[in-house]
MMTF fields as JSON, N, C-alpha, C and O atoms, coordinates in Angstrom:
{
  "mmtfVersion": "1.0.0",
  "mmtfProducer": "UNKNOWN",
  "numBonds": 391,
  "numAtoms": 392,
  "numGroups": 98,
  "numChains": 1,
  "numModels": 1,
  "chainsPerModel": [1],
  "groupsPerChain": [98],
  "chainIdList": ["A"],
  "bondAtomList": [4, 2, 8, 6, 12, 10, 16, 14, 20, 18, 24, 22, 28, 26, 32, 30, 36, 34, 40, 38, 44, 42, 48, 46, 52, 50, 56, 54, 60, 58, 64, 62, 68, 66, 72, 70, 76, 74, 80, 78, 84, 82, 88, 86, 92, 90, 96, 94, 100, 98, 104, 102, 108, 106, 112, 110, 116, 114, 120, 118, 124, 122, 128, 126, 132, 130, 136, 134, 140, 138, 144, 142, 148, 146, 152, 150, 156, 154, 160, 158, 164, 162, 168, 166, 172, 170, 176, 174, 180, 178, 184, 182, 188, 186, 192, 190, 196, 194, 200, 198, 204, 202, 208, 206, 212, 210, 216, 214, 220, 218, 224, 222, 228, 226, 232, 230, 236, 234, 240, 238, 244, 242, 248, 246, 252, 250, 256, 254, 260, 258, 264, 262, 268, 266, 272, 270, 276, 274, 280, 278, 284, 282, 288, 286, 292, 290, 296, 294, 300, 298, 304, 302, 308, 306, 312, 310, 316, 314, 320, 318, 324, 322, 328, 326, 332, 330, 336, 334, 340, 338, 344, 342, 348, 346, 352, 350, 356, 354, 360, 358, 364, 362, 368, 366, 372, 370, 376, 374, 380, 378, 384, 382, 388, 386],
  "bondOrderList": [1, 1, 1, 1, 1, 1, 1, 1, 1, 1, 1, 1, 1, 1, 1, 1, 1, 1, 1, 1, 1, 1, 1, 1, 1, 1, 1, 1, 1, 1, 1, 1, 1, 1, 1, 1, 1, 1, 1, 1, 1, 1, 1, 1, 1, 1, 1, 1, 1, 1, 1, 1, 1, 1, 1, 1, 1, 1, 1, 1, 1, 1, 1, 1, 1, 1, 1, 1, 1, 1, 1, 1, 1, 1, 1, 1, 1, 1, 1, 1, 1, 1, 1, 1, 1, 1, 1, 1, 1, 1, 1, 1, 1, 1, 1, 1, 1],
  "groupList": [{"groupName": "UNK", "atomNameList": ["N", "CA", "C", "O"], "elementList": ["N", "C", "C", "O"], "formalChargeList": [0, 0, 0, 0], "bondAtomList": [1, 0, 2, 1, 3, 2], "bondOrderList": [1, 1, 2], "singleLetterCode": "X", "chemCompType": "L-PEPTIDE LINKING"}],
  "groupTypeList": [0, 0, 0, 0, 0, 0, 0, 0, 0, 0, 0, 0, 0, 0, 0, 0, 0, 0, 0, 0, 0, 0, 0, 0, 0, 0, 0, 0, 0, 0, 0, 0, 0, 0, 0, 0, 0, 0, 0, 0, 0, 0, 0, 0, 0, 0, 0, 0, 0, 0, 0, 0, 0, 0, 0, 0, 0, 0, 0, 0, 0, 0, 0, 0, 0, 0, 0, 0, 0, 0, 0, 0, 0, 0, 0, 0, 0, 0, 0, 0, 0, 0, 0, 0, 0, 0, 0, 0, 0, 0, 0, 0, 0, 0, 0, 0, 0, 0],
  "groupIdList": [1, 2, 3, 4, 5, 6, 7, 8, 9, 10, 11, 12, 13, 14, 15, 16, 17, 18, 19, 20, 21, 22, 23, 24, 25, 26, 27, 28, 29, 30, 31, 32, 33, 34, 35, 36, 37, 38, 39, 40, 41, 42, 43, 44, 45, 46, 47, 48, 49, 50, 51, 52, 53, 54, 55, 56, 57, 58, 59, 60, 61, 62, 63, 64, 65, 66, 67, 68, 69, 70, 71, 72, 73, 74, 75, 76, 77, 78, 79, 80, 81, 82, 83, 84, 85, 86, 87, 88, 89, 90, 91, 92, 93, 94, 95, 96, 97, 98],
  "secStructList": [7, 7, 1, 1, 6, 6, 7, 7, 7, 7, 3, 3, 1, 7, 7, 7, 7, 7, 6, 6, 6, 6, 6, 7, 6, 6, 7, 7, 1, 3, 3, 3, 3, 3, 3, 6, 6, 3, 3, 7, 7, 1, 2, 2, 2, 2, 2, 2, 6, 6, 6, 6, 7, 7, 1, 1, 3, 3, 3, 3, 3, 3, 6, 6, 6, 3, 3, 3, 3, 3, 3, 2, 2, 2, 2, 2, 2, 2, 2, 2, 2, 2, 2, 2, 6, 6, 6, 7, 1, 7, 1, 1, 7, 6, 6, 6, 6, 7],
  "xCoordList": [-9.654, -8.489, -7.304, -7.001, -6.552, -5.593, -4.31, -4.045, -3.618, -2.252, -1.203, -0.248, -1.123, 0.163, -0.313, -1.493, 0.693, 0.05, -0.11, -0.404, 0.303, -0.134, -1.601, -2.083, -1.754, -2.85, -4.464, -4.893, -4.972, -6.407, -7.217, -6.998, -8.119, -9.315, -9.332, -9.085, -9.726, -9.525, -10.73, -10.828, -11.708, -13.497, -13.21, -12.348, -13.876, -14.857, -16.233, -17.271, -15.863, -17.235, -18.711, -19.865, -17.668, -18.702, -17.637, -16.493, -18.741, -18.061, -17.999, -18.781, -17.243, -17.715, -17.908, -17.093, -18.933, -19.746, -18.367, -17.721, -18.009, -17.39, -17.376, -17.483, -17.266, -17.275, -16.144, -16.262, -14.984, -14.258, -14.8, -14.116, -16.054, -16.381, -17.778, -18.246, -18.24, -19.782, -19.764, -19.142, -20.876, -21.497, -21.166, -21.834, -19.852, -19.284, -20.296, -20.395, -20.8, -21.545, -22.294, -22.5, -22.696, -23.607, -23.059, -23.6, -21.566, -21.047, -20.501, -19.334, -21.234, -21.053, -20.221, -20.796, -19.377, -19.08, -18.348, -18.316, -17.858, -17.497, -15.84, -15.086, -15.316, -13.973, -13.293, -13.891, -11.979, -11.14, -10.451, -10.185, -10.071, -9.496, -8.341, -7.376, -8.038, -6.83, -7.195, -8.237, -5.665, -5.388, -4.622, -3.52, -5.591, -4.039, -3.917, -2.995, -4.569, -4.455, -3.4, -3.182, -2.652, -2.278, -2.978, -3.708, -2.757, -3.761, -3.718, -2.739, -4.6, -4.322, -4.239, -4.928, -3.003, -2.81, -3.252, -3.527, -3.396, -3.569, -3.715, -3.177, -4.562, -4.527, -2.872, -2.747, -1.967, -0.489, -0.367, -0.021, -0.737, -0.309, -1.075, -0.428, -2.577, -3.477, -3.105, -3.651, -2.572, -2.185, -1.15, -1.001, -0.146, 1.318, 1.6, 2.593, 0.046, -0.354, -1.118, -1.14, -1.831, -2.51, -1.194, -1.067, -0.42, 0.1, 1.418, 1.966, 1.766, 2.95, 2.351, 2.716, 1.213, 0.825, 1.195, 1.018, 1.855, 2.269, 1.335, 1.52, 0.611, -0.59, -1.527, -1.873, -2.275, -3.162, -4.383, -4.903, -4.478, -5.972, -5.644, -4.76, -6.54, -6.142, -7.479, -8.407, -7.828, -8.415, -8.341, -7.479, -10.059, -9.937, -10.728, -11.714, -10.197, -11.426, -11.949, -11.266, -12.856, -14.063, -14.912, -15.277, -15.158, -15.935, -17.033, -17.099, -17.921, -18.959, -18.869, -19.865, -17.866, -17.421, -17.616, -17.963, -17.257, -17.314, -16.007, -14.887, -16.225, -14.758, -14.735, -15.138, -14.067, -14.051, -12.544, -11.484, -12.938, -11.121, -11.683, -12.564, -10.931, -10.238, -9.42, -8.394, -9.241, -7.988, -7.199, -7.679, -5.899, -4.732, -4.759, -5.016, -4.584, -4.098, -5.441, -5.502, -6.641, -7.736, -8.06, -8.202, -8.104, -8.238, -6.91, -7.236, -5.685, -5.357, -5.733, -5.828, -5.814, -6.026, -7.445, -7.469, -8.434, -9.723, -10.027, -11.02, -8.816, -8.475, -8.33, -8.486, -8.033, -8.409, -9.138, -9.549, -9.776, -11.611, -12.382, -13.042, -12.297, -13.023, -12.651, -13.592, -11.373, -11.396, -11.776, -11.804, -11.911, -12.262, -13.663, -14.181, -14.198, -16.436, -16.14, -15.781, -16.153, -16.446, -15.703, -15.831, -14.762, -13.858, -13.374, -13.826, -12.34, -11.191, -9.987, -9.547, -9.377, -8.361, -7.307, -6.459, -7.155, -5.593, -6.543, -7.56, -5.522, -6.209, -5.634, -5.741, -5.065, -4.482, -4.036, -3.41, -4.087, -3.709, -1.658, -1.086, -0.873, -0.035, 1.276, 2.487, 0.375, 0.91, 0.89, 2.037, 0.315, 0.287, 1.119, 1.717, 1.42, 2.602, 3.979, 4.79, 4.134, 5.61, 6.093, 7.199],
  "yCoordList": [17.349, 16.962, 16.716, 17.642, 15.511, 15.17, 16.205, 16.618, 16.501, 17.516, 16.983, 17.626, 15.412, 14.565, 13.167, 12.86, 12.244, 11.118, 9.748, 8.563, 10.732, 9.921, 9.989, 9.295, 11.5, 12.032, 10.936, 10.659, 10.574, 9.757, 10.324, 11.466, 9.948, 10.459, 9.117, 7.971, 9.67, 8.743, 8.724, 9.558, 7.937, 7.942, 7.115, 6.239, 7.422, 6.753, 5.961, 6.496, 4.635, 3.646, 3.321, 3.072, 3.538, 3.055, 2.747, 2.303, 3.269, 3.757, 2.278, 2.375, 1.205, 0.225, 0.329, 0.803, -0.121, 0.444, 0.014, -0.94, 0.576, 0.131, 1.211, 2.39, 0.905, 2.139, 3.561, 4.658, 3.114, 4.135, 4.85, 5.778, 4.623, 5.471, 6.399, 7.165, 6.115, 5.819, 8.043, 9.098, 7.435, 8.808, 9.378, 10.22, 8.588, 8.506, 7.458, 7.708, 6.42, 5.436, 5.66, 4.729, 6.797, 7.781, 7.909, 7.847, 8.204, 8.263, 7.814, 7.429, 7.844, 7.032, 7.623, 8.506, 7.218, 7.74, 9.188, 9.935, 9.596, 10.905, 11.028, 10.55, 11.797, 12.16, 12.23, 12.697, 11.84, 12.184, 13.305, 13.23, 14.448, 15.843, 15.646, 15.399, 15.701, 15.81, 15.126, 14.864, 15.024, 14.195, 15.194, 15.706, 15.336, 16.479, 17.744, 18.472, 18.106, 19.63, 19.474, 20.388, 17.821, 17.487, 16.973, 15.982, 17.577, 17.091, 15.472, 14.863, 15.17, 13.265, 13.758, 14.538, 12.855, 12.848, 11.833, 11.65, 10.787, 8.97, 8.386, 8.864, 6.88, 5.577, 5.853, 6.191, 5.744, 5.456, 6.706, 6.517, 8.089, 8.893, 8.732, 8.822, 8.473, 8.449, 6.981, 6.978, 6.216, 5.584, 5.463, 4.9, 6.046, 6.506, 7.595, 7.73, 8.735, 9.58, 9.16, 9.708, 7.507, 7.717, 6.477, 6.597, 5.511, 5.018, 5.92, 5.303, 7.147, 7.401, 8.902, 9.918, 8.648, 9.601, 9.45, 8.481, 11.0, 10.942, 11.841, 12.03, 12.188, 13.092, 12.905, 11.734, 13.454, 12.881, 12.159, 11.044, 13.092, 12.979, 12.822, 13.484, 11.759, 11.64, 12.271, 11.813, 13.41, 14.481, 14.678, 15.161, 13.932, 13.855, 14.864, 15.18, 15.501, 16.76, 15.92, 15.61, 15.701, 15.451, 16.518, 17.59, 15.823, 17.005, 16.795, 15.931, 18.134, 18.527, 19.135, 18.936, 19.852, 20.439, 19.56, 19.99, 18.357, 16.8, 16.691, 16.807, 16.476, 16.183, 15.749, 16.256, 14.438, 13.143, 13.415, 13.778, 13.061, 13.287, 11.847, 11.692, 11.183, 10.353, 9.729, 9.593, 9.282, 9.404, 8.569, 7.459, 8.936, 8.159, 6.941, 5.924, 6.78, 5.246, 4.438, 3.217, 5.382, 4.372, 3.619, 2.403, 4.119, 4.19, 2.87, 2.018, 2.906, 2.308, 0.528, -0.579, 0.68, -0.341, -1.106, -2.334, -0.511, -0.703, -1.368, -1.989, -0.992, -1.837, -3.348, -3.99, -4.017, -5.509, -5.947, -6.797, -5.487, -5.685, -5.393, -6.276, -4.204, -4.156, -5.047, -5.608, -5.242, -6.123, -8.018, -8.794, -8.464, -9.469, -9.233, -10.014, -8.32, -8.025, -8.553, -9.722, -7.846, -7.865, -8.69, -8.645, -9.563, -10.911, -10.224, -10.561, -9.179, -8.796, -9.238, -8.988, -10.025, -10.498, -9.574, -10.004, -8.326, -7.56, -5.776, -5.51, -4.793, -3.504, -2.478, -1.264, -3.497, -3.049, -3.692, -4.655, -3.56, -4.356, -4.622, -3.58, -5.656, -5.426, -4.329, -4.274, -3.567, -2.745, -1.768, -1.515, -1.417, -0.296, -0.746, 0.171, -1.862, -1.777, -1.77, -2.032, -1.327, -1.359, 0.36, 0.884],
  "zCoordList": [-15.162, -15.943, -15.009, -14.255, -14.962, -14.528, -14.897, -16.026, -13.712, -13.696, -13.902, -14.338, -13.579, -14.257, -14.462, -14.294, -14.86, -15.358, -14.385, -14.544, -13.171, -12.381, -10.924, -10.028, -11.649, -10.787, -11.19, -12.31, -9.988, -9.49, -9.123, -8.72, -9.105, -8.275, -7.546, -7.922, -6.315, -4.749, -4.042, -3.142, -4.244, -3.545, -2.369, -2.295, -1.626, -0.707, -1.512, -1.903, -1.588, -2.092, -1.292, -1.638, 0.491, 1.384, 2.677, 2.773, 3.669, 5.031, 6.258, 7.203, 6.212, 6.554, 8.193, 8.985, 8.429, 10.22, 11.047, 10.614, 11.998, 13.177, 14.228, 13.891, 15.301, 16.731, 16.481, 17.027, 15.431, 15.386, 14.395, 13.965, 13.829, 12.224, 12.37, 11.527, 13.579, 13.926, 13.53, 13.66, 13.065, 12.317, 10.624, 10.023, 10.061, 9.168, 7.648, 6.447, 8.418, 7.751, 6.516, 5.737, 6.306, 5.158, 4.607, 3.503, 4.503, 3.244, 1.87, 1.798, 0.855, 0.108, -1.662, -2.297, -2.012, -3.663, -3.373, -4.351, -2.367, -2.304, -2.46, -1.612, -3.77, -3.244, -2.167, -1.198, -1.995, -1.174, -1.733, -2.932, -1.031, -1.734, -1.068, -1.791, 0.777, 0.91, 2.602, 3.202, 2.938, 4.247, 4.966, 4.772, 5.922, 7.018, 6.281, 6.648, 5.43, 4.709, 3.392, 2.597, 3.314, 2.148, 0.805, 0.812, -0.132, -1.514, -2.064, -2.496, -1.96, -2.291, -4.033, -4.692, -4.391, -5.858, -6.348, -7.534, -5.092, -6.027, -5.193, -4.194, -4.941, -3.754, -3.191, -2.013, -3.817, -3.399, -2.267, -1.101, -2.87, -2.193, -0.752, 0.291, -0.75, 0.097, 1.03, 2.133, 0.832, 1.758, 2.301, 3.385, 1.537, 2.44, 3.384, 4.098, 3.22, 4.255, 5.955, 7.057, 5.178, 6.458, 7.29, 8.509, 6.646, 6.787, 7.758, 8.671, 7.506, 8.152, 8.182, 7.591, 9.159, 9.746, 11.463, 12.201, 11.809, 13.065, 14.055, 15.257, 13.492, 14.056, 15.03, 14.87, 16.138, 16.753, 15.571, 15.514, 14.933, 14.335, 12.792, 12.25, 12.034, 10.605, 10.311, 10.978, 9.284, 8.783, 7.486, 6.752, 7.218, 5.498, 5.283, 5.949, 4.124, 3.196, 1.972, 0.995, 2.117, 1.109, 0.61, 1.091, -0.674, -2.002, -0.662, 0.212, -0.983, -0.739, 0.637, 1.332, 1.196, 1.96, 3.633, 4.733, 3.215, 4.051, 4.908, 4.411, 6.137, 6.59, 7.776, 8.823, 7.482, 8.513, 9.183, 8.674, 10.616, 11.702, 12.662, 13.508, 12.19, 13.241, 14.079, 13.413, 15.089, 16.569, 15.603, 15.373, 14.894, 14.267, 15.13, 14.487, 16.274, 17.126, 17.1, 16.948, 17.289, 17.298, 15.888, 15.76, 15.363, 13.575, 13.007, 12.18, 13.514, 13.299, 14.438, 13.908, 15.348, 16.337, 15.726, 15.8, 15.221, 14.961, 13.309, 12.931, 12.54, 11.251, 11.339, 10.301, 12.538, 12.139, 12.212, 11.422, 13.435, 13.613, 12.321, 11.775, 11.857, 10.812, 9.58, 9.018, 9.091, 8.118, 9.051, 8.096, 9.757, 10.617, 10.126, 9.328, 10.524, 10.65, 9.825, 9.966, 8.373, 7.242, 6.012, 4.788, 7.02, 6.309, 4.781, 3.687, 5.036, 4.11, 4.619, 5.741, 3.599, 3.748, 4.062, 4.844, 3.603, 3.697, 3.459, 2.819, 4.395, 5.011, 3.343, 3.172, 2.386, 1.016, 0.221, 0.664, -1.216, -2.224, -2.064, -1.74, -2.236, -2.536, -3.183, -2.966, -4.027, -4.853, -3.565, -3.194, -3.122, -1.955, -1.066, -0.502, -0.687, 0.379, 0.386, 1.274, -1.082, -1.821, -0.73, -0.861]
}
């Protein structure tokens, strides 16, 4: 049950392959719980965390006691390549970059 009316549930659909993810690839349909030991409330919240993250390491908790850390600079450097592989136009919908 949602705690406000703007609370989401935030999945992982599918881990798209690249050198910064490698071992990550298996994961498929799994909650996102929290970023950095912060609770994801929604897409908005979850991308304004990894977005203005100042951290070495971005550190997701996933259901099933799952938890992915990756180098913040690499992770970000390695986002055009991956949307390039896999020909995505934009690393987020509009509404997210408000």
């Amino acid at each position: 049950m949602a705690q406000s009316a703007d609370e989401q549930l935030v999945v992982v659909s599918q881990v798209l392959v690249a050198d910064i993810n490698i071992g990550y690839e298996d994961i498929v349909n799994t909650q996102v719980l929290a970023v950095n030991g912060v609770p994801v409330k929604n897409l908005r919240s979850l991308a304004d965390m990894v977005e203005n993250c100042n951290d070495d390491y971005l550190r997701f908790d996933l259901e099933y006691d799952q938890i992915v850390i990756l180098h913040t600079k690499n992770a970000r450097a390695g986002t055009l390549d991956i949307l390039k592989t896999h020909c995505i136009p934009s690393a987020m919908s509009e509404d997210l970059k408000i």
